[in-house]
C-alpha positions in Angstrom: 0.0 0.0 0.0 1.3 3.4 -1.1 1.3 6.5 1.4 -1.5 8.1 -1.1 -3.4 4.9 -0.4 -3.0 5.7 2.8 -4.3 9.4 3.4 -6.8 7.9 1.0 -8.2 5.9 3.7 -7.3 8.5 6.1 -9.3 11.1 4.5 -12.2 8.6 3.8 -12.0 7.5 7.5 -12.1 10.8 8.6 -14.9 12.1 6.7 -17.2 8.6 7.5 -16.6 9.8 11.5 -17.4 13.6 11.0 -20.4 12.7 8.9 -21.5 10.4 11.7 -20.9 13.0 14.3 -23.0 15.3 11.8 -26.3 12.8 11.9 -26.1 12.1 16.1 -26.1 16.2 16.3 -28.7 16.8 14.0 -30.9 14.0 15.5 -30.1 15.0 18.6 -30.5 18.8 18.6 -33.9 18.3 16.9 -35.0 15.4 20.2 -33.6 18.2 22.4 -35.6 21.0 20.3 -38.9 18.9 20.4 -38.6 17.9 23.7 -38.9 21.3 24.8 -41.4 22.3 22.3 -43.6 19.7 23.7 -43.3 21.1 27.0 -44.2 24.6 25.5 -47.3 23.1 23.9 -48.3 21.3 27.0 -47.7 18.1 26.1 -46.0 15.7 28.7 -44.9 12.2 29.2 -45.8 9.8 25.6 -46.9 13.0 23.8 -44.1 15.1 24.7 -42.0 11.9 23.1 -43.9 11.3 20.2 -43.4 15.0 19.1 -39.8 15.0 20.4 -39.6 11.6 17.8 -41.3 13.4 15.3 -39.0 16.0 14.8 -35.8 13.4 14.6 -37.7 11.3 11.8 -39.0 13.8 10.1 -36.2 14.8 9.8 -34.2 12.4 8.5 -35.2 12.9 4.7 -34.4 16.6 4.1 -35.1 18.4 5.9 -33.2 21.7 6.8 -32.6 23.4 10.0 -35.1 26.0 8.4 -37.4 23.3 8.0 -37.0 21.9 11.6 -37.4 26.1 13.1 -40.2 26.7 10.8 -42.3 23.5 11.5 -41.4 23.9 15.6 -41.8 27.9 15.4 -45.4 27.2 13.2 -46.6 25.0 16.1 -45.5 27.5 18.5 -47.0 30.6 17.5 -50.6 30.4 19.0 -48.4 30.2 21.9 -47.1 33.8 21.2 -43.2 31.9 20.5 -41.3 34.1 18.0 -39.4 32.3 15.1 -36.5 33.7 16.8 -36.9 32.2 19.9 -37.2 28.9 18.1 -34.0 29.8 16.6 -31.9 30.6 20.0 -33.5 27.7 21.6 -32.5 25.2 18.5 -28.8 27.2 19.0 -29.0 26.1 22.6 -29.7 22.3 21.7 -27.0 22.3 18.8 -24.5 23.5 21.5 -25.7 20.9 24.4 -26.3 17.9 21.9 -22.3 18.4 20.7 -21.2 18.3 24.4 -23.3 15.0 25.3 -21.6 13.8 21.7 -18.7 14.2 22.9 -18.6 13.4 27.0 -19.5 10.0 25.0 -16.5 9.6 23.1 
């Protein structure tokens, strides 16, 4: 094996782990998101899971972050929940879904 092979296979191994690290965030910003979201709507317990859940799967296709904000921010506003607060809060889980990431590693 040549040393190009090599950072070949370094490069590839390295972006297979980021992209991994990528998906856990995303899924778990958006539990973290929903979670709360639930508790804002009033939902609690299987509820409060389901829409946590939800937001993960849905998730999974396509969607964007503007997607995730919008969809949480649209449930939200009968509440009186700006966009932006939906947008600090979904900061907030980004930033604590990276640390439990990577206390786990």
């Amino acid at each position: 094996m040549t040393t190009f092979d090599k950072r070949e296979q370094g490069f590839e191994a390295k972006f297979a782990h980021d992209e991994e690290l990528m998906f856990k965030a995303t899924a778990r910003t958006n539990k973290l998101l929903g979670l709360w979201a639930a508790d804002q709507l009033g939902l609690s317990g299987d509820a409060a899971a389901s829409y946590a859940t939800m937001l993960v799967t849905d998730n999974l296709e396509s969607r964007t972050i503007e997607d995730v904000v919008g969809k949480v921010s649209g449930d939200l506003a009968a509440r009186g929940v700006s966009r932006e607060q939906v947008a600090r809060r979904f900061q907030e889980c980004l930033r604590q879904a990276v640390q439990q990431i990577e206390a786990k590693e």
